[in-house]
C-alpha positions as CSV (number, residue, x, y, z in Angstrom):
1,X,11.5,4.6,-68.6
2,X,13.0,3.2,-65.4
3,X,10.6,3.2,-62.6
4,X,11.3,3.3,-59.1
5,X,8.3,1.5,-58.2
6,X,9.0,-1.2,-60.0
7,X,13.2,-1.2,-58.6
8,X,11.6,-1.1,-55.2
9,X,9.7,-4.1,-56.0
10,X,12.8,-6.5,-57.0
11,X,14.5,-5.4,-53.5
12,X,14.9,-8.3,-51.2
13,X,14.6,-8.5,-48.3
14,X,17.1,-11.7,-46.0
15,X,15.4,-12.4,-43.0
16,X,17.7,-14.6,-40.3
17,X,16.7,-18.1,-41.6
18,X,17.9,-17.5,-45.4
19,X,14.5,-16.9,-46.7
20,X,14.2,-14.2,-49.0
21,X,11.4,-12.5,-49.4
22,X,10.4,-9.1,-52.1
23,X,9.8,-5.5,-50.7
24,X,6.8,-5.9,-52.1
25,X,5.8,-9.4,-50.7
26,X,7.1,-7.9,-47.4
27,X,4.4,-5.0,-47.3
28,X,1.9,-7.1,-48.3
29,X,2.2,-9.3,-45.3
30,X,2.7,-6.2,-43.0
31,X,-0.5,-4.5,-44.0
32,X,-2.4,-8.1,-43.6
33,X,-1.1,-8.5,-40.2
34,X,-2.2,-5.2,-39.3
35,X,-5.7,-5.7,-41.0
36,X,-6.0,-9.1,-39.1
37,X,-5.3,-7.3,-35.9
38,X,-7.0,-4.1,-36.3
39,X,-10.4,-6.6,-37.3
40,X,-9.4,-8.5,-33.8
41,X,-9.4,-4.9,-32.0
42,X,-12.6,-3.7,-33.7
43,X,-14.5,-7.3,-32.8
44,X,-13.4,-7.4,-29.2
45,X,-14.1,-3.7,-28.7
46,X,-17.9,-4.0,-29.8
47,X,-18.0,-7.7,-28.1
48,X,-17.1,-5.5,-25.0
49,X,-19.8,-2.7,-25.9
50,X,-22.6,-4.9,-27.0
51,X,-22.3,-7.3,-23.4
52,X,-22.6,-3.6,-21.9
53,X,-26.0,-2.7,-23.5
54,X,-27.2,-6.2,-22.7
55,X,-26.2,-6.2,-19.1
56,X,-27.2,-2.6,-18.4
57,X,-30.3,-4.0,-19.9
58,X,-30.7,-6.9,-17.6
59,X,-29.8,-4.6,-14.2
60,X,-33.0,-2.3,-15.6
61,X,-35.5,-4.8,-15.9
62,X,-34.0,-6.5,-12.9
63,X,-34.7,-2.8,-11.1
64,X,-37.9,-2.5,-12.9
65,X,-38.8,-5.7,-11.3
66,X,-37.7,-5.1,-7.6
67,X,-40.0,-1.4,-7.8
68,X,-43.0,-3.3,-8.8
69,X,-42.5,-6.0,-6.3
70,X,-42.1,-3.4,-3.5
71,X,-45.4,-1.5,-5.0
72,X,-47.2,-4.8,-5.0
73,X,-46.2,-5.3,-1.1
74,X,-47.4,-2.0,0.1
C-alpha cells in the first residue's frame, strides 16, 4: 500500500549551497531548534523570576533591619 508518509519522507529539500537534505531530516532539525530555544526562553524566564524572589528577599530583611535599628534608637 503506498503511503504518503513515507513519499513525504523521500522529498528533498535543496538549500542554496547544494546540500540536500530529506523532509523528514528537515523537520527534525526544525523542531530541535525550536526545543533548544523554547529551553533558552523557559531558563532565562525563571533566571529572571528566581533573582526577583531573592532580591525582594534581600530589600525585606534589609527593611526589617532599618525598623529594628530605628526601635533600638528610640
Amino acid at each position: 500500500m503506498f503511503s504518503l508518509a513515507s513519499s513525504v519522507a523521500f522529498v528533498v529539500l535543496h538549500t542554496s549551497h547544494g546540500a540536500e537534505v530529506t523532509f523528514t531530516e528537515y523537520l527534525f532539525r526544525v523542531l530541535a531548534s525550536l526545543l533548544f530555544f523554547g529551553a533558552l526562553g523557559v531558563t532565562a524566564f525563571w533566571t529572571v523570576r528566581a533573582l526577583g524572589v531573592v532580591y525582594s528577599g534581600l530589600r525585606r530583611r534589609r527593611a526589617s533591619r532599618r525598623a529594628a535599628e530605628r526601635r533600638s534608637r528610640r
